[in-house]
Each structure stands twice: as structure tokens, then as C-alpha cells.
Backbone bond lengths (Angstrom), bond angles and torsions (degrees), N, CA, C in turn:
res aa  C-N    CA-C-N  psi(-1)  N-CA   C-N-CA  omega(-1)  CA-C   N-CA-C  phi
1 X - - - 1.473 - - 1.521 110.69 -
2 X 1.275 129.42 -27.82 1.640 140.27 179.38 1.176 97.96 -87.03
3 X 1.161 146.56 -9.50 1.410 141.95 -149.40 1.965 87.02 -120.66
4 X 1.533 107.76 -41.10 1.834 95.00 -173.36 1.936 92.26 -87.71
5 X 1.154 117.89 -39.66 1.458 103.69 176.26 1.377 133.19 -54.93
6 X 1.398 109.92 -10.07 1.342 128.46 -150.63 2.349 76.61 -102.22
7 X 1.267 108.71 -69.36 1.277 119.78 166.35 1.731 115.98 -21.00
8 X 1.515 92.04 -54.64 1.682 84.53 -160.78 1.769 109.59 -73.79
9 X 1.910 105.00 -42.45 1.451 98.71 162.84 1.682 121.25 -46.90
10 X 1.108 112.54 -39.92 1.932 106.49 172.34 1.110 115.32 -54.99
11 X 1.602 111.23 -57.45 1.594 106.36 -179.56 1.594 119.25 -70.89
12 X 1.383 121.26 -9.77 1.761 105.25 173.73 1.461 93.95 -102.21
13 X 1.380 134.45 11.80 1.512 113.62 160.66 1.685 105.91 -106.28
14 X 1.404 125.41 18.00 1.139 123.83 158.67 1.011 135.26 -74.44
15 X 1.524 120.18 111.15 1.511 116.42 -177.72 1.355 130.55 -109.17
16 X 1.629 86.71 99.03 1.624 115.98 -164.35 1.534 102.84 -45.23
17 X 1.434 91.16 143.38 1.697 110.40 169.05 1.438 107.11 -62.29
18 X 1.295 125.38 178.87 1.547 122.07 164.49 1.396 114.92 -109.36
19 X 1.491 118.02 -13.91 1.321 118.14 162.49 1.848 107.16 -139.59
20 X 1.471 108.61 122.25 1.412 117.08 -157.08 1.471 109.38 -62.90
21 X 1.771 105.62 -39.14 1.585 131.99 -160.12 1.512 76.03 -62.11
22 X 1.107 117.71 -81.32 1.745 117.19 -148.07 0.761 108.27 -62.02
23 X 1.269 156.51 -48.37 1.444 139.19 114.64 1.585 97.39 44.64
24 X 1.526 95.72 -106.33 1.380 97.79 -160.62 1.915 118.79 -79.78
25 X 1.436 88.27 19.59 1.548 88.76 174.46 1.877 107.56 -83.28
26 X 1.533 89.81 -38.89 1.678 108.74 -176.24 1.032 104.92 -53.02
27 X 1.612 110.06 -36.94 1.739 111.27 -176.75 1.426 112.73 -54.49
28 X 1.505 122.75 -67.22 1.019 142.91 -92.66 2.279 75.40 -119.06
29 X 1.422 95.27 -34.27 1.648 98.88 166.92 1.206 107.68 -78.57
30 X 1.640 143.09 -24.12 1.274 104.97 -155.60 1.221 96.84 -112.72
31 X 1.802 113.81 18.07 1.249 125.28 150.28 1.351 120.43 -60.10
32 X 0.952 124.14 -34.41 2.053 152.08 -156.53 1.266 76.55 -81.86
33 X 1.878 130.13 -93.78 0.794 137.48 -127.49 1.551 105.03 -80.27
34 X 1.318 123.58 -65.12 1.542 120.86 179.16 1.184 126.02 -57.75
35 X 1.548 116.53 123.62 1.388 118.64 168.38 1.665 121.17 -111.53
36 X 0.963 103.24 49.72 1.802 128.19 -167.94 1.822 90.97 -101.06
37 X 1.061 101.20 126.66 1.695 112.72 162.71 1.491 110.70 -79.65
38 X 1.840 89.29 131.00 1.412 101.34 171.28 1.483 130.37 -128.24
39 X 1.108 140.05 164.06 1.502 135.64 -161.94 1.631 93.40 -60.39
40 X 1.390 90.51 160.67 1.946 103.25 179.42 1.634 88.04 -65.90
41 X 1.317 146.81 -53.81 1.449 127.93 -159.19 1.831 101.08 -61.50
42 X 1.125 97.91 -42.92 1.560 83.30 -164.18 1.831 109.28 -81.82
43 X 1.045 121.08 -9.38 1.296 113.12 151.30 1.562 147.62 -100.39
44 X 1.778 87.94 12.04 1.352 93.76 164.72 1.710 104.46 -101.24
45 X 1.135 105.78 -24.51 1.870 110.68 159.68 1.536 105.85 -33.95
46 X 1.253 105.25 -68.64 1.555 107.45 -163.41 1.678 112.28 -78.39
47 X 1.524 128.87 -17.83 1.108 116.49 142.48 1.359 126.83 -46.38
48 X 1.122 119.34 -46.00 1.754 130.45 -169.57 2.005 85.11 -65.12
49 X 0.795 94.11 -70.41 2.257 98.60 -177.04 1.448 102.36 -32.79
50 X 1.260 129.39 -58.05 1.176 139.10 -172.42 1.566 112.54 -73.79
51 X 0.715 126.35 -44.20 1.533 130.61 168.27 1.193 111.37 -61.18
52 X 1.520 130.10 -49.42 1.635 111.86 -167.72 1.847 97.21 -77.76
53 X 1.626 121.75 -19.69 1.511 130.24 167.66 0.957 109.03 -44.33
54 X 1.756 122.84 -57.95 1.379 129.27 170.09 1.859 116.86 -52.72
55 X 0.923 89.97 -65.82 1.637 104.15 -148.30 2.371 90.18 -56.83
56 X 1.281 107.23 -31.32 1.559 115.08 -176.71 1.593 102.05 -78.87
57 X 1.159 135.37 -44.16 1.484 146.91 -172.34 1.418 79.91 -85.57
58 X 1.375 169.16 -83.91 1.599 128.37 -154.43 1.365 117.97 -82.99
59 X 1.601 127.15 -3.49 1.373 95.00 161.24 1.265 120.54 -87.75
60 X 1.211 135.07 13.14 1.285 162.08 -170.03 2.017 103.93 -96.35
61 X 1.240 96.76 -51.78 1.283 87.89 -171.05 1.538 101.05 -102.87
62 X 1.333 122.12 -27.96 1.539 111.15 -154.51 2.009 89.58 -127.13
63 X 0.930 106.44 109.68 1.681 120.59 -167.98 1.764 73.98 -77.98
64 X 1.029 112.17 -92.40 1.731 117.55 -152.45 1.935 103.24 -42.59
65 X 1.109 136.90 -18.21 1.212 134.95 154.69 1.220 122.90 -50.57
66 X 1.574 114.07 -30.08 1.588 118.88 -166.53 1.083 90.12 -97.20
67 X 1.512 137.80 -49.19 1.544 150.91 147.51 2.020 92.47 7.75
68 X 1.342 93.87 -94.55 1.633 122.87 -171.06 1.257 106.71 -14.52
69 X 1.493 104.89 -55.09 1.762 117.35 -160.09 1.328 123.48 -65.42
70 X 1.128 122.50 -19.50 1.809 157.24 -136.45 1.498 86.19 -110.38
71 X 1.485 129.33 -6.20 1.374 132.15 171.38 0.983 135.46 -90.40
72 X 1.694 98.88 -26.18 1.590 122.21 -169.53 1.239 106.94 -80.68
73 X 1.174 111.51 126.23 1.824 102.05 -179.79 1.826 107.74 -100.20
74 X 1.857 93.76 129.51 1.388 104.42 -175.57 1.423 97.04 -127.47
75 X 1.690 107.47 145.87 1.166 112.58 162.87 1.333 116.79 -55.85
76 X 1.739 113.28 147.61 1.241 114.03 176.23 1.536 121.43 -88.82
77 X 1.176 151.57 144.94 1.263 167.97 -138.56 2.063 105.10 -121.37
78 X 0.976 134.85 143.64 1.216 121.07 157.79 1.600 118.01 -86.95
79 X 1.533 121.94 123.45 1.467 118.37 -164.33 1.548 80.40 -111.23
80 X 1.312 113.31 153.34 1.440 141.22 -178.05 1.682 105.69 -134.24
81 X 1.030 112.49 128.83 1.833 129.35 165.40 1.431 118.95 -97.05
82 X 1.215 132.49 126.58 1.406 112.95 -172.29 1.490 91.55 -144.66
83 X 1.571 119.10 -157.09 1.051 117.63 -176.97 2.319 78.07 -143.90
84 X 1.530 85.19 134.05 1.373 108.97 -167.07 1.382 113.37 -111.63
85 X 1.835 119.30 -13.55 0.911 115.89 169.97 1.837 110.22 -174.82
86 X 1.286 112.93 155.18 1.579 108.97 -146.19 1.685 79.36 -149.88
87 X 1.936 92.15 112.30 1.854 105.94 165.98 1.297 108.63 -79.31
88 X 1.421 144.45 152.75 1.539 116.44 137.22 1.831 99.55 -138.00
89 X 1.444 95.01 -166.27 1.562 93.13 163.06 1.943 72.21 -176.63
90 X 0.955 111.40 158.19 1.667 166.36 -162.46 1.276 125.65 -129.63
91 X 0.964 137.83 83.65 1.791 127.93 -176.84 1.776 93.21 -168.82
92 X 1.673 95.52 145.21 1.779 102.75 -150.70 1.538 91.33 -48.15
93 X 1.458 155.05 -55.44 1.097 122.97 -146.75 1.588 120.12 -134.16
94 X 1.888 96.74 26.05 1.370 114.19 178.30 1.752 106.11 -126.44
95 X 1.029 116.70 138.93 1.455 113.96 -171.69 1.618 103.64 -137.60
96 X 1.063 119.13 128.05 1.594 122.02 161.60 1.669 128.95 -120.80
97 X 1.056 120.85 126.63 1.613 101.23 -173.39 1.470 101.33 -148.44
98 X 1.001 138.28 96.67 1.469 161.39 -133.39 1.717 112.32 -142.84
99 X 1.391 106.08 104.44 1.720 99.03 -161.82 2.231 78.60 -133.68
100 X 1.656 65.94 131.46 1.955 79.59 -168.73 1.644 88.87 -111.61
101 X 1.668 111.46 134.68 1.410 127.48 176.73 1.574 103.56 -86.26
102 X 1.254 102.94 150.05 1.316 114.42 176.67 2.027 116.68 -134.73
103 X 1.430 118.67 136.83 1.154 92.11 -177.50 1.607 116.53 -123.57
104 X 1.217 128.21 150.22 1.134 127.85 -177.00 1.445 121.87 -127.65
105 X 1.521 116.57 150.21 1.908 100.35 -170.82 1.397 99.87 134.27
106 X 1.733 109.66 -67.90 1.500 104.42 -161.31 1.702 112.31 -52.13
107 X 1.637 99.91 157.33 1.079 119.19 156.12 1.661 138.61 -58.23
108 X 0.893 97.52 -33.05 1.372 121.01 157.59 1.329 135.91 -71.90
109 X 1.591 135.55 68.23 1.316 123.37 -150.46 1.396 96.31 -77.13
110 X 1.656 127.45 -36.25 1.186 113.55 -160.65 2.045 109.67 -67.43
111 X 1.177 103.41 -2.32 1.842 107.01 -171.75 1.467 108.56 -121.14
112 X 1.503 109.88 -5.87 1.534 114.13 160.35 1.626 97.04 -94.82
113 X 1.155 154.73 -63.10 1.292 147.94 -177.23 1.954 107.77 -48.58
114 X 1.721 133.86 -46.85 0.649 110.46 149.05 1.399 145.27 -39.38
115 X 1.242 116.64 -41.50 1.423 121.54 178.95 1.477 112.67 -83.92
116 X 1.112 144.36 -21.78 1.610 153.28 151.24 1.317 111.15 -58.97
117 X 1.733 126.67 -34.13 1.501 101.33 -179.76 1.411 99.92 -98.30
118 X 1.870 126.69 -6.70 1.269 122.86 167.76 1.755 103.50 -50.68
119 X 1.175 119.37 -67.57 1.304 132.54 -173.68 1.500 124.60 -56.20
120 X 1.295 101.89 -19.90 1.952 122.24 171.72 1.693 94.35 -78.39
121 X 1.380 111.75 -69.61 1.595 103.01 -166.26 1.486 112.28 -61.09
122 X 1.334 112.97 -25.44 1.912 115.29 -167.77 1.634 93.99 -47.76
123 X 1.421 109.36 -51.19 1.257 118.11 -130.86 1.915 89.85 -89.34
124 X 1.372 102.22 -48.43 1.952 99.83 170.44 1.489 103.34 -37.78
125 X 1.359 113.06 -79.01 1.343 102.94 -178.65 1.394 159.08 -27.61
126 X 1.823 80.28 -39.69 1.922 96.06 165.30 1.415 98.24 -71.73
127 X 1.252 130.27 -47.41 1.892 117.86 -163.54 1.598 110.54 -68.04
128 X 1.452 108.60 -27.24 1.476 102.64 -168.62 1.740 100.18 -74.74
129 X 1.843 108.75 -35.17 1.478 88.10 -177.19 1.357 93.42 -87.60
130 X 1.350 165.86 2.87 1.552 140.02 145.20 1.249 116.17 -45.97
131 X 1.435 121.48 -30.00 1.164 123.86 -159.63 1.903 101.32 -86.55
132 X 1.081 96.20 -33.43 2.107 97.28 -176.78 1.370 78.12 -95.58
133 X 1.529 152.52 49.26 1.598 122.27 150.11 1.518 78.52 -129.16
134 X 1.310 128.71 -26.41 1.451 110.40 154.62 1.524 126.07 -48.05
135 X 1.528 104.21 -66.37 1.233 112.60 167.44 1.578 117.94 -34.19
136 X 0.681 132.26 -43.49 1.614 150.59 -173.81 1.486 106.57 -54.89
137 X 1.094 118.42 -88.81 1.548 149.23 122.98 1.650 132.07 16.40
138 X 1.393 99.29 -44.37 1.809 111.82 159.22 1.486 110.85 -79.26
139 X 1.426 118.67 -29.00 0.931 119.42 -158.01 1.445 110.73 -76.50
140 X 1.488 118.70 -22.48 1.495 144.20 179.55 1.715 103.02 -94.45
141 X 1.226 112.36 4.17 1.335 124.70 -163.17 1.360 118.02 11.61
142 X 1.493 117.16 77.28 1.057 116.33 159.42 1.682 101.19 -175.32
143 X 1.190 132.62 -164.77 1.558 149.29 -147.37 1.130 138.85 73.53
144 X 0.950 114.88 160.96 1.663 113.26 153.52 1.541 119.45 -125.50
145 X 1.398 113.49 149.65 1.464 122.50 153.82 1.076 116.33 -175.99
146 X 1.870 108.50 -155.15 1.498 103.40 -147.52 1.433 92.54 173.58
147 X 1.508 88.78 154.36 1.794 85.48 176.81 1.581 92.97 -165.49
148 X 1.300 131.04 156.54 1.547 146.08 -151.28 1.392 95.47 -164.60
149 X 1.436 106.08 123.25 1.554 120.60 148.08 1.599 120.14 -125.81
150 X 1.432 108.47 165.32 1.619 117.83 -163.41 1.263 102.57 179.99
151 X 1.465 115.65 176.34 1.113 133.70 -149.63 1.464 112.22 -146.89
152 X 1.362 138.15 162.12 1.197 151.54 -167.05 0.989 127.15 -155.16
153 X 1.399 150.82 96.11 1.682 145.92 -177.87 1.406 79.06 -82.73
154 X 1.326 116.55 120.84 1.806 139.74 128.84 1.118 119.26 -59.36
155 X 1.148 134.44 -62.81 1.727 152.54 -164.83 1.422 114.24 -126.31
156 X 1.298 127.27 127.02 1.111 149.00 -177.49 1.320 125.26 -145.92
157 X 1.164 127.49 63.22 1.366 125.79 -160.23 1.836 110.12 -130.16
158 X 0.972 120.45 163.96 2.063 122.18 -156.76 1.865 82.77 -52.69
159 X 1.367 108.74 -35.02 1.893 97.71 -158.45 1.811 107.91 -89.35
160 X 1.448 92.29 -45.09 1.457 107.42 -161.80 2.165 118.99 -103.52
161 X 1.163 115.06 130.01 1.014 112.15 -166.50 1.976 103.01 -119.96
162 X 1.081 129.18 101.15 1.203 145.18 -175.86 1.875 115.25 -74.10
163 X 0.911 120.98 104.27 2.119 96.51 176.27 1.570 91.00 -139.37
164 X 1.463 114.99 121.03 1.271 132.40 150.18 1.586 116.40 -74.31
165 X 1.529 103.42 125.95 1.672 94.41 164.44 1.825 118.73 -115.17
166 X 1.169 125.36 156.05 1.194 91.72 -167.55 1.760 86.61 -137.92
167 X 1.658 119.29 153.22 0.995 114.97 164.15 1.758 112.90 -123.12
168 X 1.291 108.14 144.56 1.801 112.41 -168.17 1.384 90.75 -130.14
169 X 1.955 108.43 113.68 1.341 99.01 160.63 1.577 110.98 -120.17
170 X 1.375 127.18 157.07 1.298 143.17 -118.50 1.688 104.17 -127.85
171 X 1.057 121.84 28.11 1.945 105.30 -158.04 1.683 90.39 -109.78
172 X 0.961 142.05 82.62 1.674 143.88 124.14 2.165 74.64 148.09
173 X 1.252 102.99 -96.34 1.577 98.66 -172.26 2.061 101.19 -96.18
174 X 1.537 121.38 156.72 1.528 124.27 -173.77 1.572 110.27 -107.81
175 X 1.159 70.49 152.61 2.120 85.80 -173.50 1.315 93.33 -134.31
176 X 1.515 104.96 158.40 1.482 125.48 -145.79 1.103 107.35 -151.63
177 X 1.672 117.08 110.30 1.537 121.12 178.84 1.525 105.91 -111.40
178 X 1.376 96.54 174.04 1.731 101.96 178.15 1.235 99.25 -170.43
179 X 1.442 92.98 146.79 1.398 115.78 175.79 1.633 117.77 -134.18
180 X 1.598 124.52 135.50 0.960 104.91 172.56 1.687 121.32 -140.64
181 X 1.505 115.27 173.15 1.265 117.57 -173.84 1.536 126.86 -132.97
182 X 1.180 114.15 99.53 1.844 140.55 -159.33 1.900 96.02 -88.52
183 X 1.604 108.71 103.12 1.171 113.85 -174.87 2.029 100.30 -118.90
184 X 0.766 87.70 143.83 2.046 116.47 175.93 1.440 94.77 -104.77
185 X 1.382 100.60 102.85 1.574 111.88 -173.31 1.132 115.65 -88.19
186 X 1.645 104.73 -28.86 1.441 114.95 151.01 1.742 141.15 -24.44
187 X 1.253 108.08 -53.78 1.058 122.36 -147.36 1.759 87.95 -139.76
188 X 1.234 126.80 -17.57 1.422 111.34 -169.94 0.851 133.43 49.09
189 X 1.860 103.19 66.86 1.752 116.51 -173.26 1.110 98.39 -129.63
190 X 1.048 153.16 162.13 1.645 169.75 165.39 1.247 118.63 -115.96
191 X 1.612 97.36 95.62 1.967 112.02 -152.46 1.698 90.90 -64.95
192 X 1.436 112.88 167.39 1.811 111.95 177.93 2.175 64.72 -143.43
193 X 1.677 90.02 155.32 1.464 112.62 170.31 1.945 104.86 -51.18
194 X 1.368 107.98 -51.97 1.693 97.59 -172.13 1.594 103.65 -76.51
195 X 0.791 109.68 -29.80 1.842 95.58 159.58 1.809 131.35 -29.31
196 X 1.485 77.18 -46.89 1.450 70.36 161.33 1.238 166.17 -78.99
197 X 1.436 97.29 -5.57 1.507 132.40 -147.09 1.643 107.07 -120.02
198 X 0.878 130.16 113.86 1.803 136.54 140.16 1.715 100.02 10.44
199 X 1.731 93.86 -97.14 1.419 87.57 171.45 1.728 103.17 -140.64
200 X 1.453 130.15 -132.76 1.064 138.51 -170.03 1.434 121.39 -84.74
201 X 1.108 116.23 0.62 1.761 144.46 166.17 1.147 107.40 -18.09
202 X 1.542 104.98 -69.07 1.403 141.67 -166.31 1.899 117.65 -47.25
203 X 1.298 105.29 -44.99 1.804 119.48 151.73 1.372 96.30 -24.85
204 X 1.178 108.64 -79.94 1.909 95.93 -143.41 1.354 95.59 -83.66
205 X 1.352 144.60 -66.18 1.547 141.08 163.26 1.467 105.94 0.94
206 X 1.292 112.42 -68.18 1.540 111.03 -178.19 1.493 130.70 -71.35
207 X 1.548 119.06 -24.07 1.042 150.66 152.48 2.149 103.88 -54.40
208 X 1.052 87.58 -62.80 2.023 88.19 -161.33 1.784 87.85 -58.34
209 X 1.690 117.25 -53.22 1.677 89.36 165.75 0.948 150.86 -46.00
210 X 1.499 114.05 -45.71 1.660 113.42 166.66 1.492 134.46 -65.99
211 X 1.333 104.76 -16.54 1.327 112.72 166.98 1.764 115.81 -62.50
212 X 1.481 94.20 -43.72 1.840 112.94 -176.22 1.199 94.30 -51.63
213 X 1.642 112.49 -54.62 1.545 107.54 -158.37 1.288 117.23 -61.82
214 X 1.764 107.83 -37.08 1.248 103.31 -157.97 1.880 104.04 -82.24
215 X 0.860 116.31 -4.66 1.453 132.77 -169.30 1.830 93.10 -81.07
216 X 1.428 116.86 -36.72 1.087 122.56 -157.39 2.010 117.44 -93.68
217 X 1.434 80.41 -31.97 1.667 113.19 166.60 1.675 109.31 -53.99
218 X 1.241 95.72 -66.20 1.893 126.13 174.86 1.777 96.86 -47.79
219 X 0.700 143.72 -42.19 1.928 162.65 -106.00 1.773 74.18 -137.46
220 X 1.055 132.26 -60.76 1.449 125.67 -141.88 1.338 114.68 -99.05
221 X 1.465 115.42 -42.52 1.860 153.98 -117.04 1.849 101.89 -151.51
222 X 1.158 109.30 69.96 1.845 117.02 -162.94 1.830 83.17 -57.03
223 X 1.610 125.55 -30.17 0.979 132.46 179.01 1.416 132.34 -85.02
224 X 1.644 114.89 28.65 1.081 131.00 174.19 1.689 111.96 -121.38
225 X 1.670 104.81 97.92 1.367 109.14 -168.60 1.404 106.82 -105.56
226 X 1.380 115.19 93.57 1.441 127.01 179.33 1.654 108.99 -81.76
227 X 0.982 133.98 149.69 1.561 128.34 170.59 1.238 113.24 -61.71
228 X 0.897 133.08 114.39 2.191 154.26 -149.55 1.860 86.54 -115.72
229 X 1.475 103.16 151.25 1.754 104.09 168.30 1.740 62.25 -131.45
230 X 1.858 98.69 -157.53 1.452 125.20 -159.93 1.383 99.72 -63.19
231 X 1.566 121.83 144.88 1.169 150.71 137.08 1.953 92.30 103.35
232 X 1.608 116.63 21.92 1.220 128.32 174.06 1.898 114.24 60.50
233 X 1.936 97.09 49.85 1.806 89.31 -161.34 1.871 70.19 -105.87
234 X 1.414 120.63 166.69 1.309 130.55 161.72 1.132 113.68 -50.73
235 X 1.717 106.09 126.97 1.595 114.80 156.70 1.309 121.83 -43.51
236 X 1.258 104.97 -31.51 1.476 112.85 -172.63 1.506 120.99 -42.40
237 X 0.909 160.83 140.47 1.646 144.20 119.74 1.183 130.38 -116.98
238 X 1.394 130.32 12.21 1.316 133.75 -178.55 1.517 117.62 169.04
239 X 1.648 97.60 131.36 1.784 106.87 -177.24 1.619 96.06 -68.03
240 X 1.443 118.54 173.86 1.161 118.98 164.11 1.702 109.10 -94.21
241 X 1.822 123.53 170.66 1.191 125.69 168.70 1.521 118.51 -45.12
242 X 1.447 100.90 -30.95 1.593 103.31 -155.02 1.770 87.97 -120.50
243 X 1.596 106.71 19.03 1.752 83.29 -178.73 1.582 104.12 -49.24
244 X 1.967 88.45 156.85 1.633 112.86 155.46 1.865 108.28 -42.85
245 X 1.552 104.18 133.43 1.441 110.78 176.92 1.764 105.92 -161.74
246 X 0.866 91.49 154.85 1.868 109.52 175.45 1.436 115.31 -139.99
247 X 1.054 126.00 174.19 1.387 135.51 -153.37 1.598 102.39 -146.22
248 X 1.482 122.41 105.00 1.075 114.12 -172.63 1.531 115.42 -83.15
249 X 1.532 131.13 -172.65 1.390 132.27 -159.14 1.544 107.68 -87.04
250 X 1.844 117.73 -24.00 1.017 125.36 158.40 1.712 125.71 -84.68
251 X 0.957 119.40 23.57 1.321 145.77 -173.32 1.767 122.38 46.21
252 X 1.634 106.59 60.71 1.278 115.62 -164.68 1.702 93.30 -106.45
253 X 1.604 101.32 173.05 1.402 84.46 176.87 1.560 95.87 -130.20
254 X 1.380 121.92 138.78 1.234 130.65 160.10 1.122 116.67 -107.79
255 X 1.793 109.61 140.32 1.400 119.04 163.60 1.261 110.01 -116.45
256 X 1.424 106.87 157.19 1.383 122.37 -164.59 1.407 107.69 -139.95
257 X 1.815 107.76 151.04 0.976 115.30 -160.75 2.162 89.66 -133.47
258 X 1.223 90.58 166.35 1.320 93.18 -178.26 1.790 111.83 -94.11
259 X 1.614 114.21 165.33 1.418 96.19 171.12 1.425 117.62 -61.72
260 X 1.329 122.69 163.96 1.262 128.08 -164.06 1.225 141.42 70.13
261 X 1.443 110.69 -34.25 0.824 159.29 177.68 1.937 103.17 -21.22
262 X 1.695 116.48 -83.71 1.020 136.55 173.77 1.472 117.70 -125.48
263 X 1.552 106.83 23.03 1.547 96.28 -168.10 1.958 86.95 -163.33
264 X 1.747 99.62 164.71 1.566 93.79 160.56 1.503 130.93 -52.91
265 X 1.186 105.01 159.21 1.446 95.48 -162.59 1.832 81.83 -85.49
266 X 1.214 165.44 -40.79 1.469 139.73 -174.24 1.725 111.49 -58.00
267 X 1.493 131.29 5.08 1.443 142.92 154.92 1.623 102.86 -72.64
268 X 1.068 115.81 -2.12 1.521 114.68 -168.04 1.468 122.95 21.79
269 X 1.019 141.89 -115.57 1.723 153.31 175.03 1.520 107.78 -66.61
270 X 0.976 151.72 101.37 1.522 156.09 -163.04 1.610 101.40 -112.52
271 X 1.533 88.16 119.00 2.137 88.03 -175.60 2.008 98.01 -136.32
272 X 1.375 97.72 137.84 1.507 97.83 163.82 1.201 111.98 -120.53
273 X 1.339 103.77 151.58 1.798 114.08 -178.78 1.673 91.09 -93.89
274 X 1.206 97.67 142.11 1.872 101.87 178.06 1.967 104.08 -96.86
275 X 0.994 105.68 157.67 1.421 109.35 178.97 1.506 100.25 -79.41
276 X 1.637 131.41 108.22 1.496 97.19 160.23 1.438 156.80 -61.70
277 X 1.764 105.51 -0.06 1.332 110.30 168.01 1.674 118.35 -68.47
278 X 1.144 126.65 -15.45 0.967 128.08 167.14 1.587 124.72 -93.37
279 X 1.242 108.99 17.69 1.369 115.40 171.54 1.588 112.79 -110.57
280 X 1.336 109.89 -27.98 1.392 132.90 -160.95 1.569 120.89 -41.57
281 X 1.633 114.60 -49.37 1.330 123.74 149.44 1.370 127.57 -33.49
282 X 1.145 107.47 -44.91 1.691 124.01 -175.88 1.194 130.04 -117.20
283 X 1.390 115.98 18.89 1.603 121.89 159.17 1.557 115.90 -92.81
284 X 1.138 115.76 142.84 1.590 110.25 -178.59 1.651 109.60 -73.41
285 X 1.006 130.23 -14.78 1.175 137.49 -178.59 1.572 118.40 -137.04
286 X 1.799 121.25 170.75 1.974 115.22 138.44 1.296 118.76 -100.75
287 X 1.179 115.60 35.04 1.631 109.07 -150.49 1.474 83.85 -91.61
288 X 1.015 130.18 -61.71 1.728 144.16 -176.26 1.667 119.98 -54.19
289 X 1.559 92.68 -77.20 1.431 107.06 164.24 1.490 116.93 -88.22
290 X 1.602 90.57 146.81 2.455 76.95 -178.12 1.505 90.30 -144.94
């Protein structure tokens, strides 16, 4: 309990960068450039910067590298998710309630501190602009709205660490985004969807299924209202590189789409689990997906 309190005072006296990347680009140069000696704290700081630079820039670029690592056997750590800090505001016809996750455990401080002040600034940002569309808004004296964020552990397992975040904003009917983040607790990598993959294959494969399905859903489910163009075939035609995805505890992979997204908005959040035999050709590994 001293150990997450101790956390949450650090993280609300952190004063987030405004862009994280450059951040650690500045680092990672003025590593290059300076040859000035510095105390062991402050250069094991900038190891930790440089390492999660490294270790995020090759699973990004080099899939079969991230592959490799998934071999090494590391003790496991206990990681904890919490909620580190909670926006709101209250007023008869504006509501905010904003609960920012925080994580603690990894081995990796420099890629657990990235991902905690990612999740600290997301969440400032949404309240400050709720707060000037309030502002906005009194001034016309009248509206309503609202907006809610939160969080979700999906996956939790000794290897794999799953966290959905979701934001719901509220002004006449609500729409619902999400974002999420698939961590190898193992190894302290931060899986991205093309990580997984050989190469770019994987687009339409995953794509030509969901189309089937949703065609098949529609076919079954008079109550499955996907967005139809002419002759009622799916709007759909293709996930993106970087679609939304998670990694379930049995090592399936879901992608996710937001409300509205590809479907009526009372379908709210629309997610398919992919079969992994049909990925199998084109994953760089089974370590993830099986």
C-alpha cells in the first residue's frame, strides 16, 4: 500500500512532456553528442530512456527479433494496474469522470514510466479540452454533456499483460473509443499488431475474415446492423496496419473496432477473435498467438 501511494504522489508531480517521442529522441541524441561525465543516477536514467528507445524501435522494425527474445527465460515480476489518478467535475448538466491507469511491477522502468506518463497526459488533455467546450457552451447558456474514461485489464497472464482504455463522450447520443496496450512482461516489449506478422500479408487475411463473418452474422442475426453500401454487401473492406487489437490469455488475437465504427452505434464496440490457424503461415512466431 506505501509502495502504490508512494507511485501515485510521483506520478501527479510529473510534469509530462507534450510530446513523449521527442522526449526521448533528445535523450537518446544528447547521448551521441555529450561527452561530459555524469553521476551513476543520471546515467543510469538515460540508459533506462535509451533502452525502452531500443527495445520499442525493434519490435517495431524487426518482428523476428521480438520473435528471439520470447526464449530467454526471465523471472517473472508481480505487475499491478491501478488507477493513479481520477479527473471529474459535477455541475447540473456537465459531467466528467476520468480515471487514468497506472502500472507498476515491470522490469523495465524506462517502458513502464513511458507508458504511465502516456496515460497521465492522454487523460489531462481530454479534461482541459472538456473543460473549454464547457467553457464554450455556458457562454451560449445552454447544453449538456459529458465524457467518462476507464480502463480494463483483458489479459493478465505470467507472460502477457492486456489494458484496454476506453473513452465515452456524452453530448445528445455517446461514442466510444478504445485504445489498447499488449505488453510481454517477460521480456519488456510492447507488442504493436505488425509485430506479429512475417510481413503485411496479414491486412487482407484478417480483413477477408471479418468481412465473411460479418456477412455471416447479418445471414443469421436480423439484429446485426453492420454498415451495408449497395446491394446490402459490408461497408467493411479492410482492418488497418495498426488496427486496435489485444491478445487474449489463451493466446487468440482480437481486433477491435470502435462504436460506430463499422456497425450501428447500439452494437457499441465490435471485436472479432481471429482463428489462429489462419494466421499460422504469417506470424513470425507461436509464442503470442497459438
Amino acid at each position: 500500500m506505501k509502495q502504490i501511494n508512494k507511485l501515485k504522489k510521483q506520478y501527479n508531480d510529473i510534469e509530462i512532456p507534450s510530446e513523449l517521442d521527442e522526449v526521448v529522441k533528445q535523450t537518446i541524441q544528447r547521448a551521441t553528442i555529450t561527452k561530459k561525465r555524469r553521476s551513476p543516477v543520471k546515467r543510469w536514467s538515460l540508459g533506462v530512456a535509451v533502452a525502452v528507445a531500443m527495445f520499442v524501435g525493434s519490435i517495431n522494425v524487426s518482428p523476428a527479433f521480438a520473435n528471439s527474445l520470447v526464449n530467454i527465460p526471465v523471472l517473472g515480476s508481480i505487475v499491478e494496474v491501478f488507477t493513479v489518478q481520477t479527473l471529474t467535475m459535477d455541475k447540473e448538466t456537465y459531467q466528467a469522470n476520468l480515471k487514468t491507469p497506472a502500472i507498476s511491477g515491470l522490469d523495465s522502468e524506462g517502458l513502464q514510466t513511458a507508458l504511465n506518463e502516456k496515460y497521465i497526459e492522454e487523460n489531462k488533455e481530454l479534461f482541459k479540452q472538456f473543460k473549454a467546450d464547457v467553457a464554450d457552451m455556458e457562454k451560449v447558456g445552454a447544453g449538456h454533456m459529458g465524457i467518462d474514461s476507464g480502463y480494463e485489464v483483458k489479459t493478465d497472464t505470467e507472460q502477457l499483460l492486456s489494458i484496454a482504455r476506453f473513452e465515452v463522450n456524452m453530448v445528445g447520443s455517446s461514442s466510444t473509443t478504445m485504445q489498447y496496450d499488449t505488453i510481454d512482461k517477460q521480456n519488456n516489449i510492447l507488442i504493436t499488431l505488425p509485430s506479429l506478422f512475417k510481413d503485411d500479408s496479414y491486412v487482407e487475411i484478417i480483413s477477408a475474415y471479418i468481412k465473411d463473418d460479418i456477412k455471416q452474422q447479418m445471414k443469421d442475426d436480423k439484429n446485426a446492423a453492420y454498415l451495408t453500401s449497395e446491394g446490402a454487401d459490408p461497408e467493411f473492406h479492410s482492418i488497418q496496419a495498426n488496427q486496435n487489437f489485444y491478445i487474449t490469455a489463451d493466446h487468440k488475437l482480437v481486433i477491435s473496432f470502435d462504436k460506430y465504427e463499422i456497425a450501428a452505434g447500439y452494437m457499441g464496440v465490435v471485436t472479432f477473435e481471429i482463428p489462429s490457424d489462419i494466421l499460422s503461415d504469417v506470424l513470425v512466431g507461436d509464442t503470442y498467438i497459438q
